[in-house]
C-alpha positions as CSV (number, residue, x, y, z in Angstrom):
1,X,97.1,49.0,76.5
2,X,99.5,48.0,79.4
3,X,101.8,50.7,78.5
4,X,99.3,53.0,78.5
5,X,97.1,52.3,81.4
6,X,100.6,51.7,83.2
7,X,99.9,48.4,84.7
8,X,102.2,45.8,85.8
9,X,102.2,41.9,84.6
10,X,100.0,40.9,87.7
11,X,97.3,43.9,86.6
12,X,97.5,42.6,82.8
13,X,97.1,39.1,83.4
14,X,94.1,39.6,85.9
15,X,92.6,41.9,83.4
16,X,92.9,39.2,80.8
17,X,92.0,36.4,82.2
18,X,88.7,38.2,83.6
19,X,88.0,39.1,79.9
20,X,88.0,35.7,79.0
21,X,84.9,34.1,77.8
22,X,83.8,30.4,76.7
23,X,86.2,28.8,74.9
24,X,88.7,31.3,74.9
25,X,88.3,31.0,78.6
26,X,88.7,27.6,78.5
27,X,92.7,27.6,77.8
28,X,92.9,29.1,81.3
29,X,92.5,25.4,82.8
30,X,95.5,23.9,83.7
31,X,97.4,27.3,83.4
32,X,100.5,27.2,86.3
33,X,100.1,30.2,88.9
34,X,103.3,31.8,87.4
35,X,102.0,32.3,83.8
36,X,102.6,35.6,82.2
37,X,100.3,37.1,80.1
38,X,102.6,36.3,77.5
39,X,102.0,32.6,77.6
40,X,97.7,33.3,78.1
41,X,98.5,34.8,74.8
42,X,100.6,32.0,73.1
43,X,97.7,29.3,73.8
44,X,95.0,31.6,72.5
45,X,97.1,31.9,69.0
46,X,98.1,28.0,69.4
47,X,93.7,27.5,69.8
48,X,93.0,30.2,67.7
49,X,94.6,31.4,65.2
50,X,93.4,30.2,61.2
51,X,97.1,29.4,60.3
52,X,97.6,26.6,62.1
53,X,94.0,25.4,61.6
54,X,94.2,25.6,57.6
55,X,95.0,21.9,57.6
56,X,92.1,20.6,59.5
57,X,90.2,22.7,57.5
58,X,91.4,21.5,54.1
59,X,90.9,17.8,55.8
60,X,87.3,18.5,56.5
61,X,86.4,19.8,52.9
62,X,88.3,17.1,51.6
63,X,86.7,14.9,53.7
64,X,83.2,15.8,52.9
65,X,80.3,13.9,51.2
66,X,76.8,13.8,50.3
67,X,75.0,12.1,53.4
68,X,72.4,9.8,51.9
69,X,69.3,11.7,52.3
70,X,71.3,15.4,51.7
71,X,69.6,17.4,49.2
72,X,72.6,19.3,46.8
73,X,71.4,23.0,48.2
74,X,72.9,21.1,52.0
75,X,75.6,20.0,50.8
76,X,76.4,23.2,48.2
77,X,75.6,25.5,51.8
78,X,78.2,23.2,53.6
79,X,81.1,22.9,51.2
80,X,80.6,27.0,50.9
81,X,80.9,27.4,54.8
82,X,83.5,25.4,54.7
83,X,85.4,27.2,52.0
84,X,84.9,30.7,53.4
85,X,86.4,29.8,56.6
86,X,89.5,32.3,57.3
């Protein structure tokens, strides 16, 4: 999209980092003044992205039990969110 609308580095990062919402917004704290859109785009994978959250996620299933007052149609709903994550 930079290519095409022809904008510099300075037009891409504003336009990201005004697109930026909640807690993808939130990586923007902290960011140094002469980040590139490049690196906005590093720590959003780095937050982000499923491959390197598989492990916590195979932690937290394995991790998992029946609380003591859970009914098994809680704990069946949980274990399949859990499983159908990305």
């Amino acid at each position: 999209m930079k290519q095409y609308l022809q904008w510099n580095e300075d037009d891409a990062m504003c336009h990201l980092c005004g697109s930026l919402e909640g807690a993808a917004g939130q990586v923007l704290e902290g960011l140094p003044t002469d980040a590139k859109t490049a690196d906005v785009i590093q720590l959003l994978q780095t937050r982000f992205s499923t491959k390197l959250q598989e492990e916590r996620f195979k932690a937290e299933l394995g991790a998992r039990r029946r609380q003591p007052d859970e009914t098994l149609q809680h704990l069946y709903r949980e274990i399949s969110r859990l499983v159908s994550r990305p």
